[in-house]
C-alpha positions in Angstrom: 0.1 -5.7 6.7 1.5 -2.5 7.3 4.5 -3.3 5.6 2.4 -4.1 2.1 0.2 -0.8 2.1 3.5 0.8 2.1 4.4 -0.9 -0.7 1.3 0.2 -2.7 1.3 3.5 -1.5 5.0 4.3 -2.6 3.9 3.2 -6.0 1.5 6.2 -5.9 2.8 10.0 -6.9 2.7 12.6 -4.7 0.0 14.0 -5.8 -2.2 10.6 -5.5 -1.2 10.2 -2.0 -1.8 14.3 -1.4 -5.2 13.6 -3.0 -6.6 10.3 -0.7 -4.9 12.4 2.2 -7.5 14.9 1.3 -10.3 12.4 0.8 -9.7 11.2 4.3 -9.6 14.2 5.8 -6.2 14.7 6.7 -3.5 17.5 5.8 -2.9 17.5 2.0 0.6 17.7 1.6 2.8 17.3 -1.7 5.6 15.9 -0.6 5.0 12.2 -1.2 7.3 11.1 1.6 5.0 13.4 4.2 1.7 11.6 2.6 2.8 8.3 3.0 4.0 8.9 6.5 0.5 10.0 7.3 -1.1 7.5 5.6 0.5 4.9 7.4 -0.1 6.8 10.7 -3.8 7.0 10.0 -3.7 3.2 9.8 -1.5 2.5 12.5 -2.9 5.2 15.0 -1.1 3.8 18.3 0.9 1.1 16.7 -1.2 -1.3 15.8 -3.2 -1.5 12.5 -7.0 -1.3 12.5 -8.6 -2.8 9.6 -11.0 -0.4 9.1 -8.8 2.1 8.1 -6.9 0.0 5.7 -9.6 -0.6 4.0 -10.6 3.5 3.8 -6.9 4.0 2.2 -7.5 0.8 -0.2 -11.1 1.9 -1.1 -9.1 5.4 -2.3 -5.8 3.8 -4.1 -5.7 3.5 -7.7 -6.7 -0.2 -8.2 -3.6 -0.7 -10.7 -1.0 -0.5 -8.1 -2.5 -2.7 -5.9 -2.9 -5.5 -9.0 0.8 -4.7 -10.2 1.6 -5.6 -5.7 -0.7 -8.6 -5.5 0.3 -9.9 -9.2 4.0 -9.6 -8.7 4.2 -11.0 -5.0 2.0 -14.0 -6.4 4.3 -14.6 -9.2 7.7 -14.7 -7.1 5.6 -17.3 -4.8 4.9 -19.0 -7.8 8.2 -19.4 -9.5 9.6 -19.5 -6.0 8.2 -23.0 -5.5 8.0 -24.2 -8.7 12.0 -23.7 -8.5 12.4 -25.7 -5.0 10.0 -28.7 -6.1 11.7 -28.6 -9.4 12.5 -32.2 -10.8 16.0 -32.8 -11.7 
């Protein structure tokens, strides 16, 4: 999981990921590299990711990325397996 909101979140700019640092309460930075890194922090406090703060980062993304993620991971699954069961 933590893996995938990485994903979304480097598809946000610097100043997105300054901006839901802010609405979480945590330093607003403007380097995008320092957000993300803090982002992922706040979702992984000790290592492990707690749900509940996913879903505060998610409830802050801009909804686009996360379709363009979920849309583009469905369609290599998709043609992924339409390509092994493909009949010769």
């Amino acid at each position: 999981m933590k893996e995938g909101l990485a994903a979304i979140l480097m598809m946000h700019t610097a100043a997105e990921l300054s901006s839901i640092c802010g609405v979480l309460g945590l330093k607003t930075l403007q380097k995008g590299n320092d957000s993300l890194d803090q982002l992922i922090n706040y979702v992984c406090p000790e290592g492990q990711v707690i749900d509940e703060l996913v879903d505060k980062v998610m409830e802050n993304m801009w909804e686009g990325y996360l379709l363009t993620h979920l849309l583009t991971h469905l369609l290599t699954h998709l043609l992924t397996h339409l390509l092994a069961h493909k009949v010769h």
